[in-house]
C-alpha positions as CSV (number, residue, x, y, z in Angstrom):
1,X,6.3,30.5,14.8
2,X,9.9,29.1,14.9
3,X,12.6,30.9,16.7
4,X,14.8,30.4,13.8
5,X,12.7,31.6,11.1
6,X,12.1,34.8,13.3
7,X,16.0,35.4,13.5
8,X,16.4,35.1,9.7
9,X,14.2,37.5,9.5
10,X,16.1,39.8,11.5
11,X,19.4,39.3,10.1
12,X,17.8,39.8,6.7
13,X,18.8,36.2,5.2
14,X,16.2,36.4,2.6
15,X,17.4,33.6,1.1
16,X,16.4,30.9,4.1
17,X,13.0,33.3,4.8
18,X,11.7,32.1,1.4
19,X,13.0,28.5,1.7
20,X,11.4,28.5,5.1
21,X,7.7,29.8,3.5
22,X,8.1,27.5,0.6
23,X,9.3,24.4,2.7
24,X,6.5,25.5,5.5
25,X,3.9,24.8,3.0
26,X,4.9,21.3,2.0
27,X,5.5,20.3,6.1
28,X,2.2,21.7,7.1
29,X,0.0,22.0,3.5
30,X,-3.1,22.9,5.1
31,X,-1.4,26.4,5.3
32,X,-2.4,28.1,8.6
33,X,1.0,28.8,10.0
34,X,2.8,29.4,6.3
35,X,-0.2,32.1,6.6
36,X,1.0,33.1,10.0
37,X,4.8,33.1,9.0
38,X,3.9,34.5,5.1
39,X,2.6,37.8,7.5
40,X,5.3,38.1,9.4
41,X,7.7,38.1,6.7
42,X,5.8,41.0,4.5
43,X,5.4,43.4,7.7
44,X,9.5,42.9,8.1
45,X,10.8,42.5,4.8
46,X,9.8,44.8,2.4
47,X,12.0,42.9,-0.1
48,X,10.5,39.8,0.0
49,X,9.5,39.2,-3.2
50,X,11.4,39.4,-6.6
51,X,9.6,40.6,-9.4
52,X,7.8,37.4,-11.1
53,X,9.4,37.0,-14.3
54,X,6.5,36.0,-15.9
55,X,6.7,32.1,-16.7
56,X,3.9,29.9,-17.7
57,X,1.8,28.0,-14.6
58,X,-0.8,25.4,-15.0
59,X,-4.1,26.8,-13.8
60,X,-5.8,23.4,-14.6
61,X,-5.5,21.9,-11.4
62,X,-6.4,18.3,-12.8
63,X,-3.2,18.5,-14.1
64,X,-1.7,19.3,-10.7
65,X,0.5,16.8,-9.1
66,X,3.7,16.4,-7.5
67,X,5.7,16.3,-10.6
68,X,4.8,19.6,-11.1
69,X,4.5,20.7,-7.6
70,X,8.4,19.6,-7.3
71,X,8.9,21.9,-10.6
72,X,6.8,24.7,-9.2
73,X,8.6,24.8,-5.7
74,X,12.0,24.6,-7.8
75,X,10.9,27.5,-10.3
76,X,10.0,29.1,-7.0
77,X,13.1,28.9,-5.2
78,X,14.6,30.5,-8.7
79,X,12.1,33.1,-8.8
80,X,10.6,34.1,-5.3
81,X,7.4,35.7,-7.0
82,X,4.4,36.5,-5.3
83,X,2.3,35.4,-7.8
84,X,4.4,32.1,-7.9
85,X,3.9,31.5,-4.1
86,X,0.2,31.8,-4.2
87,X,0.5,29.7,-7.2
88,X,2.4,26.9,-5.1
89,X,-0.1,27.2,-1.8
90,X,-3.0,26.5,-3.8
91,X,-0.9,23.3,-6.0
92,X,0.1,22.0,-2.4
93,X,-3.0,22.3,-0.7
94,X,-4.8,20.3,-4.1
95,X,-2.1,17.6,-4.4
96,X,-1.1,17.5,-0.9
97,X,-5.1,17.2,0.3
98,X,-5.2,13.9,1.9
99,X,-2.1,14.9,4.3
100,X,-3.8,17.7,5.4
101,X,-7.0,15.7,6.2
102,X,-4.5,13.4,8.4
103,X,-3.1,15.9,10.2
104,X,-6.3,18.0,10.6
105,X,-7.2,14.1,11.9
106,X,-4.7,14.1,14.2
107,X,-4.6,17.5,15.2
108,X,-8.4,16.8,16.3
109,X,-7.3,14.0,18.7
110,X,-6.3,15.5,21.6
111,X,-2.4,14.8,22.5
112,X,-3.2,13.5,26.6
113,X,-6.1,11.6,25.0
114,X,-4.0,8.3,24.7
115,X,-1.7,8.8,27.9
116,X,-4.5,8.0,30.9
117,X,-5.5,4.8,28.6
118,X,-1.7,3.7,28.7
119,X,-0.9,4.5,32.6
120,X,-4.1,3.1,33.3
121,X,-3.3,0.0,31.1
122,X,-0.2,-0.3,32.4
123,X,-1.0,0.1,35.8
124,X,-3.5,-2.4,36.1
125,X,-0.8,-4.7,34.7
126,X,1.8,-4.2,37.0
127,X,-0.8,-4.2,39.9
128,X,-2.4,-7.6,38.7
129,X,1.2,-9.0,37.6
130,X,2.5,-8.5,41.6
131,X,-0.8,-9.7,43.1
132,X,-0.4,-12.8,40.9
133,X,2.9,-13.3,42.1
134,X,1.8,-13.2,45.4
135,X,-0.7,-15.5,45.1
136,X,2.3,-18.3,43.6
137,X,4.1,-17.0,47.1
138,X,1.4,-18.0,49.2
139,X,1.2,-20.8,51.7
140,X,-2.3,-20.9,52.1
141,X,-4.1,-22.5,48.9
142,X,-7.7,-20.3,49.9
143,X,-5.1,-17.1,49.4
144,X,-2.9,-18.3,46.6
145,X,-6.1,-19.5,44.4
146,X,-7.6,-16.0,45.0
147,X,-4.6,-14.0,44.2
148,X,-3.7,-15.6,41.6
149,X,-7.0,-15.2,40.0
150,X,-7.3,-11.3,40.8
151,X,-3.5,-10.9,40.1
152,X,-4.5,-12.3,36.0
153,X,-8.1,-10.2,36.2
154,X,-5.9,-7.3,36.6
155,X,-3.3,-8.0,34.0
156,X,-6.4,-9.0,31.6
157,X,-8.3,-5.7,32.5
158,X,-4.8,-3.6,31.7
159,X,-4.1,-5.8,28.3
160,X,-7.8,-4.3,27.3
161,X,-7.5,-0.5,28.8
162,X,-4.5,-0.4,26.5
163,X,-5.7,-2.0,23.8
164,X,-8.6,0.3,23.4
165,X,-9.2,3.1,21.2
């Protein structure tokens, strides 16, 4: 949980506590830390919510989409309701469903996964790119045809280590 939204709790800024929930859900739609933060709030702010004034939602969520996501958050942000938030985290989580499959996509790829490919890669190149250099300093032609050769193996091999997935 952010530092920030923790200290707006304590200083009571209501205000930026429900634009942080709302604005939580439309960073992360999948929901798990607006569910952390949405906990966090009720046990410290027993103010939270405003009593819903009792507007119309869609409940027909084939007529959900960001139009009326945009409205909802907006009505929202008039109208901190609970029964409006719940409201918005199930419209965001339905119109907002393939960017939580590409972050659930990306969260699922481990973050180091990438790195030893690219110092690897990269490794290989510099390695190859001196030996090849080597090989055009040379005086012997049995030494500079061999260097040469391994130098642009190694620069090949570290073109394909970082090119693959």
């Amino acid at each position: 949980m952010k530092e920030s939204f923790i200290k707006s709790i304590e200083s009571g800024d209501l205000r930026r506590v429900r634009l942080s929930l709302s604005n939580e859900l439309l960073l992360y739609p999948s929901g798990k830390s607006f569910e952390e933060m949405r906990s966090y709030a009720q046990a410290h702010l027993p103010n939270l919510y405003e009593i819903d004034n009792g507007e119309d939602i869609e409940v027909d969520s084939l007529k959900w989409d960001k139009d009326y996501m945009h409205t909802l958050h907006s009505r929202l942000n008039q109208n901190f309701s609970e029964r409006k938030l719940d409201h918005f985290a199930d419209v965001v989580k339905v119109v907002l469903a393939e960017k939580i499959r590409i972050q659930q996509e990306d969260a699922s790829t481990k973050p180091g996964d990438q790195v030893p490919h690219s110092r690897e890669g990269a490794a290989c190149m510099a390695g190859g790119t001196a030996i090849a250099i080597a090989g055009f300093i040379a005086e012997a032609t049995f030494w500079k045809a061999s260097l040469i050769s391994l130098g642009l193996a190694g620069v090949v091999y570290g073109l394909y280590v970082l090119n693959k997935k």
